[in-house]
C-alpha positions in Angstrom: -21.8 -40.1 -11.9 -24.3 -37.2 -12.1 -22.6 -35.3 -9.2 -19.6 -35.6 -11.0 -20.3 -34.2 -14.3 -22.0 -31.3 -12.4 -19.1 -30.6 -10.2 -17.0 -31.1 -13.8 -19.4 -28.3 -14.9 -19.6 -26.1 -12.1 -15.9 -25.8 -12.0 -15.3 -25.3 -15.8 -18.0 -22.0 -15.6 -16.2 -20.5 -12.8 -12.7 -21.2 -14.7 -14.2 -19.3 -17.4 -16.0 -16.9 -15.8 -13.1 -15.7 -13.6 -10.5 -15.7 -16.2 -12.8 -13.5 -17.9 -13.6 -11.1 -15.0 -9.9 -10.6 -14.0 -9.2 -6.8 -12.6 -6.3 -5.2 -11.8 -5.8 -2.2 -9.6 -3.7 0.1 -11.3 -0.2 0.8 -9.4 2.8 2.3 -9.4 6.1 1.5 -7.2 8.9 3.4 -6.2 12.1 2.4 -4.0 13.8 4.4 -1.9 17.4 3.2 -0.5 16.9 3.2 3.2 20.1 3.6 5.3 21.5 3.5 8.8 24.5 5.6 10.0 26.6 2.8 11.0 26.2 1.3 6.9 27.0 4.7 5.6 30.5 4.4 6.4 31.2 7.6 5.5 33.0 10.9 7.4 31.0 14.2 7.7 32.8 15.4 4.7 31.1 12.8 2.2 27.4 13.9 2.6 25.0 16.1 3.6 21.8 15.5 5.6 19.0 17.7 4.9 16.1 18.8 7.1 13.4 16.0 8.6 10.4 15.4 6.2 7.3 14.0 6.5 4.6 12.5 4.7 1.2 10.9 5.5 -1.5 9.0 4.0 -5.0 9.0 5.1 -6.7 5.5 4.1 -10.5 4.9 4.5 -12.1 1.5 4.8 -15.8 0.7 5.2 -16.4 -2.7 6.0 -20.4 -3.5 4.9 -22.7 -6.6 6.3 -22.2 -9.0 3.3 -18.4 -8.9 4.0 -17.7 -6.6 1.2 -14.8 -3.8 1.9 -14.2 -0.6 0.1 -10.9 1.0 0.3 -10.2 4.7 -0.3 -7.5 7.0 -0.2 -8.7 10.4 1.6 -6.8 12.5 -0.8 -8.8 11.2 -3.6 -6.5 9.2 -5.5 -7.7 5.9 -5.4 -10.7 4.1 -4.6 -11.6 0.3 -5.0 -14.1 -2.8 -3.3 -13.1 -6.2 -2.7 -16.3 -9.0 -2.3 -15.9 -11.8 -0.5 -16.5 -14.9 -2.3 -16.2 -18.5 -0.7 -17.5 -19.4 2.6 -18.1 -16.7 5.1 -14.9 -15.8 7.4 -12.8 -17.4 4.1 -10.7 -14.3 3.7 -10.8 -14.8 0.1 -11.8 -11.9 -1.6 -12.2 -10.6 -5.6 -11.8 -7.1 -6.7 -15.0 -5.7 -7.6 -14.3 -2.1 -8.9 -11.3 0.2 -8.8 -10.7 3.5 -9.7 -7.4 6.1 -10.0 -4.2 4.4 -9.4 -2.2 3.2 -5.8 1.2 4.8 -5.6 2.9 2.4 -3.3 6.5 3.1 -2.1 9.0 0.6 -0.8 12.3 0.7 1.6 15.5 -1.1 -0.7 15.9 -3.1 3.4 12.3 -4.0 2.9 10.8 -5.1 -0.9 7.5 -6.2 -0.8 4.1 -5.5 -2.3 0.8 -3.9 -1.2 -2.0 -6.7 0.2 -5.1 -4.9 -0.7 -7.0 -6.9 1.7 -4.8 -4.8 4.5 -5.3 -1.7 5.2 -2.1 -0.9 7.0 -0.5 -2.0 4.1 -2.1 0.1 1.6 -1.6 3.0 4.4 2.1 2.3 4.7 3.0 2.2 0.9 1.0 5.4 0.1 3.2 7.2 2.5 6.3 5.5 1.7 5.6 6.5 -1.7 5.2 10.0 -0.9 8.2 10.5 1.1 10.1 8.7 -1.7 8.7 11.5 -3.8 9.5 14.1 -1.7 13.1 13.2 -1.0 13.6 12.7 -5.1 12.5 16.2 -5.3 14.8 17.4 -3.4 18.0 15.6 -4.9 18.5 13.2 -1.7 20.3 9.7 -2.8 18.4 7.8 0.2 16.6 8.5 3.2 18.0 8.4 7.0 16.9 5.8 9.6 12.7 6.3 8.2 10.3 6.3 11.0 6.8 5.1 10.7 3.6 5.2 12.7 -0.3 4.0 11.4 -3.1 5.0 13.6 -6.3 3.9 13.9 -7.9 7.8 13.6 -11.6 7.2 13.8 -14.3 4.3 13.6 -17.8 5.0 13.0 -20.5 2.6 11.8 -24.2 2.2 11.2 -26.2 -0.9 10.4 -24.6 -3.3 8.1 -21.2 -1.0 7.7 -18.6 0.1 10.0 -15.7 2.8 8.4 -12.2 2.3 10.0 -9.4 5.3 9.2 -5.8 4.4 9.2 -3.6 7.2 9.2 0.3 6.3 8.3 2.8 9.1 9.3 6.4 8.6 7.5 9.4 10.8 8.6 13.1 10.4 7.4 16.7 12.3 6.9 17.4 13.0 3.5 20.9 12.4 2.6 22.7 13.6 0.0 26.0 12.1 -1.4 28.7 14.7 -2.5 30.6 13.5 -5.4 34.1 13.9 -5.3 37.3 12.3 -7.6 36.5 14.4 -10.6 
């Protein structure tokens, strides 16, 4: 009966003490309409493509001895740390500080969110966010067959830590619809 009102109590502090301690990185989302030549369905005369861009995002992660992983975007716009909490190796993680906000960008053929606890992920959705940027910028209505490549760029490590950089390169067509039937 003792073990059981502990437990009771145990579980009760760490209901209140997480709902209390709940963070949020700050994020923003944008949705670019990704498009194939064969679904444009369209002659030569009913759009324009415009020149190739690119865009990249440079993500830093530094993985630390108490299983601990701090995330941060090279161009300085984001930062944050996830701890591990559970057993060791449980892959369940709580956000421990953030700061700046993740700009994460998805493909209309492809809606998803950001795992924080990826890497790649948070890589990917930077730089789709920037193309998606880019190509608004320049009037397109959706972006060409996008290609996409992450790299591992550089590891380097000392006692207790090891730093992995993923670089995500994002390349596309602009295309822009010419309106006609005035």
């Amino acid at each position: 009966m003792k073990k059981l009102i502990l437990g009771l109590f145990a579980i009760v502090i760490v209901a209140m003490t997480s709902c209390s301690s709940v963070r949020i990185v700050p994020q923003a989302k944008s949705i670019g309409n990704a498009v194939r030549f064969q679904e444009l369905n369209l002659t030569n005369a009913d759009y324009s493509v415009l020149n190739t861009i690119s865009a990249e995002a440079t993500i830093s992660v530094t993985y630390h001895s108490d299983k601990s992983i701090e995330v941060k975007d090279m161009d300085n716009t984001f930062s944050y740390k996830l701890k591990s909490v559970g057993k060791k190796g449980s892959g369940v993680f709580m956000l421990d500080k953030t700061e700046g906000v993740i700009r994460g960008g998805f493909l209309s053929n492809n809606l998803s969110s950001i795992d924080l606890t990826c890497p790649e992920d948070v890589s990917i959705g930077v730089a789709l966010y920037r193309i998606i940027s880019m190509s608004q910028q320049m009037g397109a209505d959706g972006l060409v067959e996008p290609v996409m490549s992450t790299n591992i760029e550089g590891t380097s490590g000392s006692i207790g830590k090891m730093t992995v950089v993923y670089k995500t390169t994002v390349s596309a067509k602009p295309v822009k619809l010419k309106v006609t039937g005035k």
